[in-house]
C-alpha positions in Angstrom: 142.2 110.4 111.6 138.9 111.9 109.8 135.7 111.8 112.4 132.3 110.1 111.3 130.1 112.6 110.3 126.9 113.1 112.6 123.9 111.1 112.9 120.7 113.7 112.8 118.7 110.6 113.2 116.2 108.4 110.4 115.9 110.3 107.5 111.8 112.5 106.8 109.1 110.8 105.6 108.4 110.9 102.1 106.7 113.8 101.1 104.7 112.1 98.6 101.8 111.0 100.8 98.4 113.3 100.9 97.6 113.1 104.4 98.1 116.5 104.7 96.4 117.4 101.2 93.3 115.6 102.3 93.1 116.8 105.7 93.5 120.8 104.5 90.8 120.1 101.9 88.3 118.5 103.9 88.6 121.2 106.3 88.1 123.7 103.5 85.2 122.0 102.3 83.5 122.0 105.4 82.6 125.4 105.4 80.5 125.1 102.2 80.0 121.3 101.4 80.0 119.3 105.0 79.8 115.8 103.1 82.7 116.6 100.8 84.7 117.4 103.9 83.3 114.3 105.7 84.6 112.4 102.7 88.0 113.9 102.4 88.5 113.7 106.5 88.0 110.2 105.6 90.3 110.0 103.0 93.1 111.5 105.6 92.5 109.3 107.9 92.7 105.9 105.2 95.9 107.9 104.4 97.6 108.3 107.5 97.0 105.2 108.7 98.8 103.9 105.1 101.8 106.1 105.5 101.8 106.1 109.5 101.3 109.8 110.0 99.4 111.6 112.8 95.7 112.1 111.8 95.2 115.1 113.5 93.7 116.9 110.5 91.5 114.1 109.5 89.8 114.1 112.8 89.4 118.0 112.2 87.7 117.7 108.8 85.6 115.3 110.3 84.4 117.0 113.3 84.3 120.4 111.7 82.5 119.4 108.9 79.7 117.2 110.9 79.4 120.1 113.3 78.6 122.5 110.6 76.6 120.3 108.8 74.4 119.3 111.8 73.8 123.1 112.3 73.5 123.8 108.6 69.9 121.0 108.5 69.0 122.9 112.4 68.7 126.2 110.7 67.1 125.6 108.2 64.7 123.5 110.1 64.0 126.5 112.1 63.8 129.0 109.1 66.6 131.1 110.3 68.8 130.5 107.4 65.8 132.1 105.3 65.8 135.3 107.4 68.9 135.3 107.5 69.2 135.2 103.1 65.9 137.2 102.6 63.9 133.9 101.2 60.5 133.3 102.3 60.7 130.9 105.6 
């Protein structure tokens, strides 16, 4: 008599889906283009909602990248970022 073999539950996702893709580049492209990040947080969040993923990384790029935009317009509203790169404030 041969035993079943052993259920290790539903099979992965597919691996085809760019939630993750997006995610990582939006939070890469915060640091030095905050609306390109804002754009691809969105587009990880239209993802993961598609493929029925956790958006955890979406919500990242987003917040990381309106954060560092909103202090991005503050300093250079205050002429910090021009001491702080030598131009003329």
């Amino acid at each position: 008599m041969t035993t079943p073999p052993p259920y290790y539950g539903p099979p992965a996702q597919p691996a085809n889906d760019k939630t993750t893709l997006w995610g990582v580049l939006g939070i890469v492209f915060a640091f030095c283009c905050s609306p390109l990040g804002i754009v691809f947080g969105i587009l990880s969040l239209m993802e993961a909602k598609k493929v029925g993923k956790e958006p955890t990384l979406g919500y990242i790029a987003i917040g990381l990248s309106a954060l560092l935009f909103v202090v991005g317009i503050v300093l250079n509203v205050t002429g910090v970022l021009g001491g702080l790169t030598g131009g003329k404030s």
